[in-house]
C-alpha positions in Angstrom: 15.4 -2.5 34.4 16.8 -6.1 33.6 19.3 -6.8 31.3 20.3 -9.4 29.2 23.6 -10.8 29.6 24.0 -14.3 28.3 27.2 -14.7 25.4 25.0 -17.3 23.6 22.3 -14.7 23.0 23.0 -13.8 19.0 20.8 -10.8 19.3 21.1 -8.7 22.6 17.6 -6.7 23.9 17.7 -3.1 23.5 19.6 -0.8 26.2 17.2 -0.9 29.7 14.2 -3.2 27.3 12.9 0.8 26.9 14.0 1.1 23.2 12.7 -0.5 20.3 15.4 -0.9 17.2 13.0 -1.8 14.1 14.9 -1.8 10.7 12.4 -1.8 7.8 12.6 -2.6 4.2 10.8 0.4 2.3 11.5 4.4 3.1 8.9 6.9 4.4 9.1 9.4 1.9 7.2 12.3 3.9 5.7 13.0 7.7 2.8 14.3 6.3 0.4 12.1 6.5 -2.1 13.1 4.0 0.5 13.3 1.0 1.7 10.0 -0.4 -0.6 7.0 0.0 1.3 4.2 0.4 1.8 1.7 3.2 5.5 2.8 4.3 4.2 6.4 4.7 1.0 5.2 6.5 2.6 2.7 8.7 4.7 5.4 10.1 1.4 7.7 10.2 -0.2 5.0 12.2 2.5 5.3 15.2 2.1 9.1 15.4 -1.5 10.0 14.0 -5.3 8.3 15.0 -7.4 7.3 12.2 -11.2 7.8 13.6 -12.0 4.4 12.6 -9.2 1.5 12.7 -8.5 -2.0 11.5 -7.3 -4.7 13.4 -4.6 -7.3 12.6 -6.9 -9.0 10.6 -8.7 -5.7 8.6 -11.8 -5.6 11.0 -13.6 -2.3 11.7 -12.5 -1.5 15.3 -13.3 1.9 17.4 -10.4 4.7 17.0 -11.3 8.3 17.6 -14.6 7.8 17.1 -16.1 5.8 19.0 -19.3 4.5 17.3 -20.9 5.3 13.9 -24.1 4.8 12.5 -26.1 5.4 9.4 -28.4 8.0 9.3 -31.1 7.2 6.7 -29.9 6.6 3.2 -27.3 9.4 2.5 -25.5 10.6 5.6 -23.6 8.9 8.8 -23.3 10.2 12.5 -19.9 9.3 14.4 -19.5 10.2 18.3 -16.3 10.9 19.2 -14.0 9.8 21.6 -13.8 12.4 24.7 -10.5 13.6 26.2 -8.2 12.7 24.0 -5.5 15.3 23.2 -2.6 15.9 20.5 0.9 15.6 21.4 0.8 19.6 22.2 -2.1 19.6 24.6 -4.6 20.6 22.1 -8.2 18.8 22.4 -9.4 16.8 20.0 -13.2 17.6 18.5 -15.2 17.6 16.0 -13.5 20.6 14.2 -10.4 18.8 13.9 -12.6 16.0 11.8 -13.6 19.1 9.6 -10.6 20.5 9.1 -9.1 17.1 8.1 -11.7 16.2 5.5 -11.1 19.7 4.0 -7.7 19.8 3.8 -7.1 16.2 1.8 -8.0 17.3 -1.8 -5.8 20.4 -1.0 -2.6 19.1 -0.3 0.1 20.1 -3.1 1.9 17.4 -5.3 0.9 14.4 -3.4 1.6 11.8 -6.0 -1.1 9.2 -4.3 -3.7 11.1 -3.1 -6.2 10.2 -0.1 -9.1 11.6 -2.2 -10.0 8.1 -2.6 -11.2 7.8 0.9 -13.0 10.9 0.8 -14.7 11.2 -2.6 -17.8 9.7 -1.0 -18.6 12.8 1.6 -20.2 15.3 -0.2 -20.9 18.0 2.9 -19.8 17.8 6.7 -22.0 18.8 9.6 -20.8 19.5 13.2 -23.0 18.6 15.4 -21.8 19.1 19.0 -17.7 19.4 19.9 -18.1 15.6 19.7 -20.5 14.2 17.0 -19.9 14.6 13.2 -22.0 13.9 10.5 -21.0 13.1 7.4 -23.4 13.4 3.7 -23.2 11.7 0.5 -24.8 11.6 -2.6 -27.0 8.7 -1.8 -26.0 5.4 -0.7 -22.3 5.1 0.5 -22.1 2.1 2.9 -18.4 1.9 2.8 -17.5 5.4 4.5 -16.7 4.2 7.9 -13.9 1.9 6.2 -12.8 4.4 4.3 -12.5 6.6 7.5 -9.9 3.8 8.8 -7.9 5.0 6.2 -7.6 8.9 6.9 -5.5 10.0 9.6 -6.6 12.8 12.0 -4.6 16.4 12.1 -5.5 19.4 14.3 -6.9 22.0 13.2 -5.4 24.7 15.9 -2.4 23.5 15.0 -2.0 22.2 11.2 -4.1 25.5 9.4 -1.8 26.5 7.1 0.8 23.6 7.8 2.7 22.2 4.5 4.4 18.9 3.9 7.6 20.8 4.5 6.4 21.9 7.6 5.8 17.9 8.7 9.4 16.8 7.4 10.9 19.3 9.4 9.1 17.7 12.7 7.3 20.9 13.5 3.7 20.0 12.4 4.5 15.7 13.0 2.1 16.2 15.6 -0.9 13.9 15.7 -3.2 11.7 18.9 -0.9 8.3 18.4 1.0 6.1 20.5 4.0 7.5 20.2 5.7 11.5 19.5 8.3 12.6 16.7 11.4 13.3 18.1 13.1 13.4 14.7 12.4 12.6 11.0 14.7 12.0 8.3 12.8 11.2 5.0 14.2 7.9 3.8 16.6 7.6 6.8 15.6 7.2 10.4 12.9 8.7 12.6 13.2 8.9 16.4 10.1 8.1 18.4 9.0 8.7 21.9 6.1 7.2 23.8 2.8 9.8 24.3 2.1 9.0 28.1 -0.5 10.6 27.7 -2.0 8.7 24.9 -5.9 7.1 25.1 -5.6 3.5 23.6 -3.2 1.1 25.2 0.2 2.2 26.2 2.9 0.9 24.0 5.9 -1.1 25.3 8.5 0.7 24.3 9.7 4.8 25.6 11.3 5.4 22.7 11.7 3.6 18.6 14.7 3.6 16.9 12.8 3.0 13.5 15.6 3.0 10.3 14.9 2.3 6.7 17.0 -0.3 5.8 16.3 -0.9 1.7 19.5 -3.4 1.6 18.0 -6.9 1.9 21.0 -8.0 2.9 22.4 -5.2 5.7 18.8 -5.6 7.0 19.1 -9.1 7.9 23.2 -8.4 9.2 21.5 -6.1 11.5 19.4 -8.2 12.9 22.1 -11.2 13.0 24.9 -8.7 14.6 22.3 -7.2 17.2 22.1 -3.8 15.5 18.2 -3.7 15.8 16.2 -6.0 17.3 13.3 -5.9 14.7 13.0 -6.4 10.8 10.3 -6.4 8.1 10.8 -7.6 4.7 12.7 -10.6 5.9 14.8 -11.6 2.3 13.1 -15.2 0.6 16.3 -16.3 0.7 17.1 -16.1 4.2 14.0 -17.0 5.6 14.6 -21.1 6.4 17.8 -20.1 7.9 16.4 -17.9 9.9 13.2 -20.4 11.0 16.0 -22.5 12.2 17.7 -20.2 14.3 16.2 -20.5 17.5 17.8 -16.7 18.6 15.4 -16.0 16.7 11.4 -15.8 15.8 9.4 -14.9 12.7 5.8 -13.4 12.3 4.1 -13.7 9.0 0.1 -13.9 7.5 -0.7 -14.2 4.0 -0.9 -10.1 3.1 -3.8 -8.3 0.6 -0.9 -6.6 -1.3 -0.8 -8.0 -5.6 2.2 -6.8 -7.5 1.0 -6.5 -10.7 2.4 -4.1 -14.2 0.8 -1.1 -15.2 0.7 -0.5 -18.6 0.2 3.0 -20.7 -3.2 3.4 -21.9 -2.7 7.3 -22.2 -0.8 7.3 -25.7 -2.7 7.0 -28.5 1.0 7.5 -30.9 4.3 6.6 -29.5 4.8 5.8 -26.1 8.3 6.5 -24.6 10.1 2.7 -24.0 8.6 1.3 -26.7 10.1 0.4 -30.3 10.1 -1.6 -33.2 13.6 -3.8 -33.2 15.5 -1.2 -35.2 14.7 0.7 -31.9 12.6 3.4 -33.9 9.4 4.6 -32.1 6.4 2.8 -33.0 3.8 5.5 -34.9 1.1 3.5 -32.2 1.2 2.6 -28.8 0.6 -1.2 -28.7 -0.7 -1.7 -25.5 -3.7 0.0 -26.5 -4.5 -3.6 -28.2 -6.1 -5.9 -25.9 -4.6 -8.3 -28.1 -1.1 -7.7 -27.4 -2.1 -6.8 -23.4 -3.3 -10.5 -23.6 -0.1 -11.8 -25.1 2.1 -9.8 -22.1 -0.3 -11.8 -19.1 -0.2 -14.9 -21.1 3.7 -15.0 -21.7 4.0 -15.1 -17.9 4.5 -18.4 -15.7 3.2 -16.9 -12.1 3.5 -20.2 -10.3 7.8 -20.2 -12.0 7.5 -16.3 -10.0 6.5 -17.6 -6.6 8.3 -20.9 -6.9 11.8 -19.8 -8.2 11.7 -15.7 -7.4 9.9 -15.2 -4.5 10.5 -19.1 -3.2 7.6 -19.7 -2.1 6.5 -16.2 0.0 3.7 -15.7 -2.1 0.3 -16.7 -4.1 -0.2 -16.6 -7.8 -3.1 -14.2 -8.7 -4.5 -12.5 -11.1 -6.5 -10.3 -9.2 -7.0 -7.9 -6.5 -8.1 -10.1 -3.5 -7.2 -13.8 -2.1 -9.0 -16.5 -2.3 -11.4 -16.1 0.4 -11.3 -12.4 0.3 -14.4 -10.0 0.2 -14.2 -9.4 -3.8 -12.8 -12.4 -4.7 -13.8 -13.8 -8.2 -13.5 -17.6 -7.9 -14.1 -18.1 -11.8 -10.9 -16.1 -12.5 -8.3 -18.9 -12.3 -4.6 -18.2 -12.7 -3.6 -19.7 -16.4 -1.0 -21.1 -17.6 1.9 -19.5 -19.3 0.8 -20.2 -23.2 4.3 -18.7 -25.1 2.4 -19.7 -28.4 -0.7 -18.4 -28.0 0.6 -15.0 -26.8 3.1 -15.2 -30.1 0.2 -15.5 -32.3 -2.0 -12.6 -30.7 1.2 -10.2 -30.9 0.6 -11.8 -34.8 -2.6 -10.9 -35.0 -2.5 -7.6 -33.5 0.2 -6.5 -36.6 3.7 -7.4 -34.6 4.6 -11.1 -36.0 8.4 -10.2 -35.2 7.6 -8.3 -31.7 8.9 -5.5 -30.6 11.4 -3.5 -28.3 10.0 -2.6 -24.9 12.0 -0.9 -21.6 10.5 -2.1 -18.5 10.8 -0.4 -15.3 10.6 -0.8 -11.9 12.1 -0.3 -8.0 15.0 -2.4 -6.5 14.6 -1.4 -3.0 10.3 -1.1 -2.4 9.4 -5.3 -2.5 10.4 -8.2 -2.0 12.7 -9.4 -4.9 11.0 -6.4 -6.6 14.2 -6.4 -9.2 14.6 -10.0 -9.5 10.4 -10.4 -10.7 11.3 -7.6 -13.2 14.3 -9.5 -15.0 12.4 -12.9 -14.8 9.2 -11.2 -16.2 11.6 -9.7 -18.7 12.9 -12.6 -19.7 9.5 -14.1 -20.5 8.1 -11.6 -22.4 11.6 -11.8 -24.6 10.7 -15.3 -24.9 7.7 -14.1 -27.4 9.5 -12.0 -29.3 9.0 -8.5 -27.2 13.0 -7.9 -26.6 12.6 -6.6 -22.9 15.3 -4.5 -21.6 14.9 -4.1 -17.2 15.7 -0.9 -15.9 15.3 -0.5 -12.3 16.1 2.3 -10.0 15.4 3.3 -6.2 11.6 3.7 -5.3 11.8 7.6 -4.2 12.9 8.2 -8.2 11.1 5.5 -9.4 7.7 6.5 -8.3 8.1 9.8 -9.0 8.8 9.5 -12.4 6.0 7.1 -12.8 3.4 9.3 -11.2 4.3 11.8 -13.8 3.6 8.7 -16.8 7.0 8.8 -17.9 6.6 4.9 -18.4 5.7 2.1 -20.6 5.1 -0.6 -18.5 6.1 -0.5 -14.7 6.4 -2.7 -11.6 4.0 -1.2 -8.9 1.8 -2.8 -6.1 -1.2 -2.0 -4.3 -2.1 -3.1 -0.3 -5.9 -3.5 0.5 -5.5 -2.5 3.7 -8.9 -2.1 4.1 -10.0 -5.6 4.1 -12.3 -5.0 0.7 -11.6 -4.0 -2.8 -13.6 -1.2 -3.5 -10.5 1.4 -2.6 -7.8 -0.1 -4.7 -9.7 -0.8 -7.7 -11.0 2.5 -7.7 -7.6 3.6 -7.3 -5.7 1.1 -9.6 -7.6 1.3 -12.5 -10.7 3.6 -12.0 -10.9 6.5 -14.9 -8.5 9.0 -13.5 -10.4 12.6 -12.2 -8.6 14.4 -9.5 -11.8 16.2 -8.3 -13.7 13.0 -7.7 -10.8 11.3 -6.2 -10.9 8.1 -8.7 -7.4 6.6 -9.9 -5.4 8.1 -7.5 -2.7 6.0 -8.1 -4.1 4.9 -12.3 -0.6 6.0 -12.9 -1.0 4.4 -16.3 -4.7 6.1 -17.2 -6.1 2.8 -17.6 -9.8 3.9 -18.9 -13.1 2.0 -18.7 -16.6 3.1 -18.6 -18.0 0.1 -18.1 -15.6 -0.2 -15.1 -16.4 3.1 -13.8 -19.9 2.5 -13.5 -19.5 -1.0 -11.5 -17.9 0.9 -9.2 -19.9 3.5 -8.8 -22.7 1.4 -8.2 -21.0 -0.7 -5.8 -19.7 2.1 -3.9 -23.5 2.6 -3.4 -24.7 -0.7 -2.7 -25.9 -0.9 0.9 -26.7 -4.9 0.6 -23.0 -6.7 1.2 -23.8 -9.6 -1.0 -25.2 -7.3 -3.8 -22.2 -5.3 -3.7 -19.7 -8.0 -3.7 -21.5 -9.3 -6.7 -20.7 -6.1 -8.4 -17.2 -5.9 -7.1 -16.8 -9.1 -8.6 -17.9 -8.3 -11.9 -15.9 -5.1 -12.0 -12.9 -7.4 -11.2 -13.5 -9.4 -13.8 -13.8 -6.7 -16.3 -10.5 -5.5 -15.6 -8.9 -9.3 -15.9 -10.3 -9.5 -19.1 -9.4 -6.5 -20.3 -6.2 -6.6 -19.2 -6.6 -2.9 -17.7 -3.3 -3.8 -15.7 -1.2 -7.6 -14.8 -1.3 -9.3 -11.6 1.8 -11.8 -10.7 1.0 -12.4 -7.0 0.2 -11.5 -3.7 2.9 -11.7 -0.8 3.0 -13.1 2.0 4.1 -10.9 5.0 7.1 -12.1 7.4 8.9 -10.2 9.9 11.8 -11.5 11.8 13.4 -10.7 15.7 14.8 -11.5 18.5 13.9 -14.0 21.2 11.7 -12.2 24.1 9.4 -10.6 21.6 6.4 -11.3 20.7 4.6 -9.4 17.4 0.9 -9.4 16.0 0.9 -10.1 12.3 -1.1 -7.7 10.4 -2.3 -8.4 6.9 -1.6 -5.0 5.7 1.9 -5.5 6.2 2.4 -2.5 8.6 5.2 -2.7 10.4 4.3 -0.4 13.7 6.0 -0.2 17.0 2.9 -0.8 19.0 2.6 -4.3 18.1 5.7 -5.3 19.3 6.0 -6.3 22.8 8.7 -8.5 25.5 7.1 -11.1 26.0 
């Protein structure tokens, strides 16, 4: 295999071009792939496990496992699957293992994000033959096959019984994708090797080196230095200087993921970081006022955050989906910060003189994630609410704030399906574990109005009809101030010369999709 020897290369190619060094910005917290819903976890899923349906770089419905779907009258869909694919053991793939999977989603133990979501629509499974499923609802639910892109496969041979324990230790981290574990370290490292035995197209690479590398900086030195030959999450700062390098090359596309704050709606008394300026607890929780949930959104200058925080890497919003985006509201228009009018509806609300409040967030998960917490602080101080910025790693973060520990908190959502039916419904849809709704409403936001929008949307077989609804629902939630959009990212990845990498908008950084060119 050619080498690389050149002393004006910065960055050298991998040992023999057959391993991949990919240093990326946010930790996979678990190998199982059905307990923690969030896009670290599920990029690394997406090397190892098939989904039945997939996205492309661009969020399209493309053929995974199953090969076609269709709908079947008004409340049920049929999926043929693909034959001859195996698991990384040997075992075959079939209709049974689609069975087992469905089932065992709602039973997984702790997950703090649950993939109910994606699942709450199916209502009864029917095997048909060893290689066509179908699937029943309650009615109408158009949106299942995209949902399906969302849910990977597991084996039912092999995963009965298997617990998230089991996955961390490697034993059951064994799935239909690209590539085999050969080691995982939650939070750490994981050591891939290609499955040559896998359906799709063969990745590039025999083995991964794939690291978690939180430190903006050290992830960037790596690259630089020749450590890795691959990084995600390139820093704001360092992105022109890194354009100009011509050792180097960047990816990027505008992403689906909004960072917004969610806010406690579950207290009806005190809530936890919140106090009057003697720092006694407040007898009420004040975000339970719309009033002073309007006076937090309006204290903040969005286009100061993108400008001067994330310089320029990202769009204004205060909603789920980009402009252009199936949702989108184009009436909702990102205001201006108005410090006085937010002062006079803390006024109104009872809170002239403000209040304490402790907001928290990760320093390691996003982009500037720390920095947009101490700006946002420092606005909302600006109207009299004295903000105090606690941030912390995401592993402890997030767990504490899936247990509502929190105020108000820094958190994100990725519609990775291409629509925004899945994160509303799990952002800020009334929070019911059995039906799957607010997964991640790690605040309890609560709206019946809401609900039902959803509801019906989710039902809506007419795509114009339905984004009408989704619309509505959206603004609903704007106006109500159910949670607070700052802006969506952009996605950029940088490495060396002699690779070339396909840009997805659901900012998953997978091994596949990087290739010598």
């Amino acid at each position: 295999m050619l080498r690389w020897v050149a002393a004006a290369l910065l960055v050298a190619a991998p040992a023999g071009a057959q391993t991949l060094r990919m240093a990326v910005g946010a930790q996979v917290t678990s190998a199982d792939p059905h307990f923690h819903n969030i896009s670290p976890n599920n990029a690394f899923a997406s090397m190892v496990f098939d989904n039945l349906v997939e996205t492309d770089a661009n969020a399209r419905l493309v053929p995974a496992l199953a090969e076609s779907w269709v709908a079947v009258g008004e409340d049920s869909w049929e999926l043929r699957l693909r034959r001859g694919v195996r698991f990384h053991n040997g075992s075959a793939f079939t209709a049974e293992d689609v069975a087992f999977t469905l089932e065992r989603i709602p039973q997984v133990v702790n997950s703090p994000g649950s993939f109910r979501t994606y699942t709450q629509a199916i209502r009864a499974v029917e095997i048909v033959d060893s290689h066509t499923i179908r699937l029943r609802s309650n009615g109408p639910a158009p949106l299942i096959p995209t949902d399906l892109a969302q849910v990977p496969m597991l084996d039912r041979e092999t995963h009965q019984g298997a617990t998230t324990e089991d996955f961390n230790a490697g034993r059951a981290a064994i799935g239909t994708g690209p590539f085999r574990v050969q080691s995982f370290q939650a939070g750490d490292r994981v050591a891939l090797q290609r499955n040559d035995g896998y359906w799709g197209r063969a990745p590039a690479w025999q083995a991964v080196d794939y690291r978690m590398v939180t430190n903006d900086t050290a992830r960037s030195a790596a690259l630089l230095a020749g450590d890795v030959d691959f990084i995600d999450q390139v820093p704001t700062s360092d992105i022109e200087r890194l354009r100009r390098d011509r050792r180097l090359v960047l990816s990027e596309v505008d992403s689906m993921r909004f960072i917004y704050f969610a806010l406690d709606h579950m207290r009806e008394g005190a809530t936890p970081f919140i106090t009057d300026n003697d720092g006694k607890p407040l007898p009420r929780n004040p975000l339970r006022d719309v009033r002073v949930r309007r006076a937090l959104s309006l204290a903040l200058d969005r286009q100061a955050l993108v400008a001067r925080v994330m310089e320029g890497a990202a769009t204004a919003t205060v909603q789920v989906m980009p402009a252009g985006g199936f949702g989108h509201e184009p009436a909702l228009a990102v205001p201006r910060a108005d410090p006085e009018q937010a002062r006079r509806l803390l006024a109104e609300a009872g809170y002239p003189e403000g209040f304490r409040l402790t907001l928290h967030g990760p320093n390691d998960r996003y982009p500037n994630d720390a920095r947009i917490a101490q700006a946002v602080g420092q606005m909302w101080t600006r109207i009299g609410i004295r903000t105090q910025v606690e941030v912390a790693p995401y592993a402890s973060f997030i767990a504490r704030a899936s247990r509502q520990e929190f105020s108000v908190f820094l958190v994100s959502w990725g519609s990775s399906s291409g629509e925004p039916l899945a994160g509303l419904r799990s952002v800020a849809a009334s929070y019911d574990r059995e039906r799957g709704t607010g997964s991640v409403n790690r605040g309890r936001y609560a709206n019946t109005a809401f609900d039902a929008l959803l509801n019906q949307a989710g039902r809506e077989l007419d795509d114009p009809r339905r984004e009408a609804l989704l619309r509505q629902a959206t603004r609903l939630l704007v106006e109500d101030v159910g949670l607070i959009s700052t802006h969506l990212q952009r996605n950029i990845w940088a490495m060396r010369q002699g690779l070339v990498h396909e840009a997805r908008v659901d900012e998953r950084s997978r091994a596949q999709d990087v290739r010598p060119r």
